[in-house]
N, C-alpha and C positions, 0 to 999 in steps of 0.2 A: 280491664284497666286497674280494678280495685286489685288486683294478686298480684301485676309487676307492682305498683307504690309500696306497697307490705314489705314486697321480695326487697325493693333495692333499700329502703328502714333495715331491715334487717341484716344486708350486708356492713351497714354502717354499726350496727348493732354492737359490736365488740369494739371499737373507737370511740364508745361513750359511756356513759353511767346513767344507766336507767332508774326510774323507779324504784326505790327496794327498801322501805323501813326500819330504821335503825333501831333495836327494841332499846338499845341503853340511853338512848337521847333526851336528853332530860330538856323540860320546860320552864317554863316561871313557877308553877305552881309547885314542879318537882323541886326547885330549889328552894320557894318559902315555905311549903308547906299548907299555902293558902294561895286562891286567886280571887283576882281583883272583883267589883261588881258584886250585884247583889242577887240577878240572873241565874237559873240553873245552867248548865251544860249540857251539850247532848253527850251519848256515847263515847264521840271520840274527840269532843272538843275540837271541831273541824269542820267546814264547809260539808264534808259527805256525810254531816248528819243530817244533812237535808236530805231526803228520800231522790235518788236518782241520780244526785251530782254524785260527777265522778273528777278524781284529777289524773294526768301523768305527767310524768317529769320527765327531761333526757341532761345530763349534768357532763358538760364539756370541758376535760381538763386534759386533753392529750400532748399539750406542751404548757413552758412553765409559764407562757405567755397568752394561755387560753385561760381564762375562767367567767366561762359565760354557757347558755343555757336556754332549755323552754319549759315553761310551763303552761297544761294547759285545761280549760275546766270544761266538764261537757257537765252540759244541763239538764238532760235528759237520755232515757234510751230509746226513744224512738228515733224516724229521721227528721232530724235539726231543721233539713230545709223545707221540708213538707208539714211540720208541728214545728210553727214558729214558737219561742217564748217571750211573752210580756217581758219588754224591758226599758229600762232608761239610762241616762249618763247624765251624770255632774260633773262641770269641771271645777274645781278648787284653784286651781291657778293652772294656766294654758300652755305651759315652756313645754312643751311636749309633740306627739305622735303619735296620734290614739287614732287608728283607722278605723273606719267603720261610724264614724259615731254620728256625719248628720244624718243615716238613713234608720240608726235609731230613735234620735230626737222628732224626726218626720213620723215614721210610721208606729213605734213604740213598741220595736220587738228584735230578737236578733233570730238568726238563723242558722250558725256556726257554733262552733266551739270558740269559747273566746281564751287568746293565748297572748302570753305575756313574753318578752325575749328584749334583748339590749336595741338600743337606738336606728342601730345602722344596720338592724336585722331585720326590719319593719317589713322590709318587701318578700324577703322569703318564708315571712309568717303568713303573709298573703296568698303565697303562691303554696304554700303547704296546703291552706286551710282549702283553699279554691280546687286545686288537686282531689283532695282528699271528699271533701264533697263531693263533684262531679262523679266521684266513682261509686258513691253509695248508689245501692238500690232503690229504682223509685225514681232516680234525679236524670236519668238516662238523656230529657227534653230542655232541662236547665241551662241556662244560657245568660244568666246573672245571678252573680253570687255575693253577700256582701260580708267579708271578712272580717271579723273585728278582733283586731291585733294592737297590744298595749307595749310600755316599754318601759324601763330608765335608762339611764346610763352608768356601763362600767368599765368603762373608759380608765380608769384609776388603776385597775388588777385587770383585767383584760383588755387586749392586743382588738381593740374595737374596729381599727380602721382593718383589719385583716378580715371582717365579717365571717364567723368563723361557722353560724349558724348557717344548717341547709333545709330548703324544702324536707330532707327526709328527717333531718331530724324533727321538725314541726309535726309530721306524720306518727315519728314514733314517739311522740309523747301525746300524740293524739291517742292510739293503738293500744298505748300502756296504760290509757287513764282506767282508773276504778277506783271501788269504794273505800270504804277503810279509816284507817289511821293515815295521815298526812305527812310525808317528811317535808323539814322543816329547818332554815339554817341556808346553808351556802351549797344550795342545790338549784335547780333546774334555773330558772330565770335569775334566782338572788346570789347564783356563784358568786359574782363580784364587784355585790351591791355593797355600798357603803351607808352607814345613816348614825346621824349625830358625833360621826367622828371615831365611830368604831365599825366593825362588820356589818351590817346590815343582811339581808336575803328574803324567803318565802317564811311567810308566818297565816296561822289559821287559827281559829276558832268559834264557836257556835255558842248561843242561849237558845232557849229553849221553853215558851210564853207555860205558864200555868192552862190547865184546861180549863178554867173557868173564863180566860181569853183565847181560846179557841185552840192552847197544845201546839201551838206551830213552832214553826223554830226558823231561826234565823245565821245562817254561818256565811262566815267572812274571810279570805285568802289575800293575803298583800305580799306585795316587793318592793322592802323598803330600801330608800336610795335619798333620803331627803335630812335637810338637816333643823337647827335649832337650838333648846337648850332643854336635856332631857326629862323629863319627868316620871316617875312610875307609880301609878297609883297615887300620886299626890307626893312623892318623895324626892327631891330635887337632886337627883343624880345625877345629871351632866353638872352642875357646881362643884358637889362632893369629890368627882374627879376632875373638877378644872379642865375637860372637854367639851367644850362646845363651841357653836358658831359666833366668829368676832371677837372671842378671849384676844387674840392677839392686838388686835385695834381697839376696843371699847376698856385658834389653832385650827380646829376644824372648817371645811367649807361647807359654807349652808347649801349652797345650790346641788342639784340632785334629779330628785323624780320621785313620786308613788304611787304605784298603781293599788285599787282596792277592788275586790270583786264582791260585792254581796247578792245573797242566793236564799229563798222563803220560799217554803209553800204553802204560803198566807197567800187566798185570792187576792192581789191587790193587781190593780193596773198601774201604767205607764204613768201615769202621774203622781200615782200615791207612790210608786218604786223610785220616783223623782226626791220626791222628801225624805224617801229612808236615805238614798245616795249623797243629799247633802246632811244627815247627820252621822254617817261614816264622817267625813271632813270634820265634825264636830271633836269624833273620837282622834283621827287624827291630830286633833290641838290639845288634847288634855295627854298626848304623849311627849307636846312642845315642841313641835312640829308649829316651822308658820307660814309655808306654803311662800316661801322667798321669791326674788324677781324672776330667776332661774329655774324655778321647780314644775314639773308638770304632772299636777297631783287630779289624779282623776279615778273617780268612780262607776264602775259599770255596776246597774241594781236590776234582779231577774225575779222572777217569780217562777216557778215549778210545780205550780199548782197544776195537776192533771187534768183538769175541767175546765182549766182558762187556758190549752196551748190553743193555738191558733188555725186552725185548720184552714188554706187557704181552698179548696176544693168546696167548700159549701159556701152558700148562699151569704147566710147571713151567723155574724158571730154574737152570742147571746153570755157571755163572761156571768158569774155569781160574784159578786165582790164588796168584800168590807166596808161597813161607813167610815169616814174619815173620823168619827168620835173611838173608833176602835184600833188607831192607827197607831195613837201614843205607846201601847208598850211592846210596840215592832222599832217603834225609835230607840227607846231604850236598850232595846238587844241590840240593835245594830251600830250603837254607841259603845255599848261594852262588847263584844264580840270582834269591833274595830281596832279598840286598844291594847284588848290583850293577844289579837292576832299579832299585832305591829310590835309589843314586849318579846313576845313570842320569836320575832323573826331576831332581834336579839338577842336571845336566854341560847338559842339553837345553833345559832353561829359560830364559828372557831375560828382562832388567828389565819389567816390566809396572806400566803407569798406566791404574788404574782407577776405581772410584769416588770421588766429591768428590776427585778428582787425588790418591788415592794412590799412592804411587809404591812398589814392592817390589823391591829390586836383587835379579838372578840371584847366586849364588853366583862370588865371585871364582875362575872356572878355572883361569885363570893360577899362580894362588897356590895352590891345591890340587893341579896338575899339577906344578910345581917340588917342593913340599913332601912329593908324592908318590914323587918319582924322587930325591930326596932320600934317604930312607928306605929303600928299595930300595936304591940304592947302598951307605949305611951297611950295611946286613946283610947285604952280599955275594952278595944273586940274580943282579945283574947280567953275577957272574964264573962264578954256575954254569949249568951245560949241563943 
């Protein structure tokens, strides 16, 4: 079963845009010359600096009225449904579609790869993820599977009601996911996300704890699609360009969506992965983000620690896990690893024309990178060491 799912991905294969790295892609830090936070990075400033996650993307733009997408994150390389991973979910505001989540809030683990795609593609993320299961090895006896599939809406630049997403494609960005560097911008899920009144899309980034806190690392992958009044590192950008939510009554629409993924291989359980998923939400507000009536801002938080996945075949599970006195500065990364994933997903983005020739200008970089080194200057970083 598992080589026809592959085979018919792969016929679709040439009808979409895979995975692929763009080396000249610049980011935030590429255009200030500094990033935000006081946190190291990992390697690639990326979710896959965590040991094991992987992501793939498949980016859908085969007419002028497609721009939509999947993304999706594997947690580990073993099998998923046999090594459960520790996890939990936060909601930040509920306007949403987040499958899967009260059988993590129940048991405190998922089992899948968890994949992000537009509104009205919730079922075929379902039906990819449960497919695509079912056929690993090892799962031959399974006979419940619980999906966990996230969403925004891009309704705006893509032809939503046409659901354009299929099981295969869910498959092959299942297929394609791996390590690396992360593209970033108006690709796999964030084709044609909107946020704060400009582009929005997929944004990642990682810190990275001191070994004297144990060297863990913490990385974050978001789809932003929500609105507010911008901030960047403390820099009032949505003012500076007179874009934001309510300018016209008090231009932009706040209402939206954000999904966040955060991923450690810091021992922590389900409950403690609970606190780090609502200070993700924290980093979302210091982006100005305010999780409006409309918004369906949610967090899935994992742990990938190799000695805490779950083995349902034994007796009894015996986890090694942090004191909650040790918790504090997994907050913090997952706080700054949040926000600058979510700048990220704006720095990465480009003008996109989409449906009936909407047109959605990327965020002025130029003007955000100035007005950021600006700033930094004024409060004297620049002079210390």
């Amino acid at each position: 079963m598992k080589r026809t799912l592959i085979a018919a991905a792969a016929v679709l294969a040439f009808m979409s845009i895979p995975h692929d790295m763009d080396a000249q892609q610049k980011r935030m830090r590429d255009w200030c010359g500094f990033g935000p936070g006081v946190m190291k990075t990992g390697q690639y400033n990326a979710i896959t600096d965590v040991p094991g996650v992987k992501v793939g993307q498949v980016t859908l733009r085969r007419t002028d009225d497609m721009r939509t997408g999947v993304t999706a994150i594997i947690p580990h390389d073993g099998n998923l449904f046999q090594l459960k991973t520790p996890a939990a979910a936060y909601v930040g505001n509920g306007f949403g579609k987040l499958a899967g989540t009260t059988q993590i809030m129940e048991l405190g683990n998922i089992e899948t790869p968890v994949i992000l795609t537009n509104t009205l593609n919730v079922a075929e993320g379902i039906s990819g993820v449960v497919d695509w299961t079912l056929a690993q090895p090892g799962n031959e006896n399974v006979r419940s599977v619980n999906a966990v599939v996230g969403e925004t809406n891009d309704g705006g630049l893509n032809n939503i009601r046409a659901r354009y997403v299929t099981r295969e494609d869910v498959i092959q960005a299942i297929e394609s996911a791996k390590g690396g560097p992360v593209e970033e911008g108006c690709v796999g899920a964030g084709s044609g996300t909107v946020a704060f009144g400009v582009k929005g899309g997929i944004g990642t980034s990682s810190r990275v704890l001191p070994q004297s806190m144990g060297g863990y690392t913490v990385g974050v992958i978001v789809q932003s699609n929500y609105g507010g009044v911008l901030e960047i590192d403390g820099v009032p950008i949505g003012q500076m360009t007179q874009n934001y939510s309510y300018r016209s009554r008090i231009i932009a629409d706040v209402d939206g969506s954000c999904m966040i993924v955060v991923a450690t291989d810091a021992p922590v359980d389900a409950r403690n992965l609970e606190r780090m998923a609502k200070r993700a939400i924290m980093g979302l507000a210091k982006t100005g983000g305010i999780a409006s009536n409309g918004s369906g801002d949610y967090v899935i938080a994992m742990s990938v620690c190799p000695e805490n996945l779950i083995d349902d075949s034994k007796k009894f599970y015996t986890p090694t896990l942090l004191h909650n006195d040790d918790m504090s500065a997994l907050f913090m990364a997952t706080i700054e690893a949040t926000e600058e994933a979510l700048w990220d997903s704006l720095f990465c983005a480009e003008d996109t024309v989409g449906m009936n020739g909407k047109t959605v200008k990327a965020l002025d970089k130029q003007l955000a990178a100035d007005a950021l080194k600006k700033a930094r200057k004024a409060s004297g970083l620049d002079r210390k060491k």
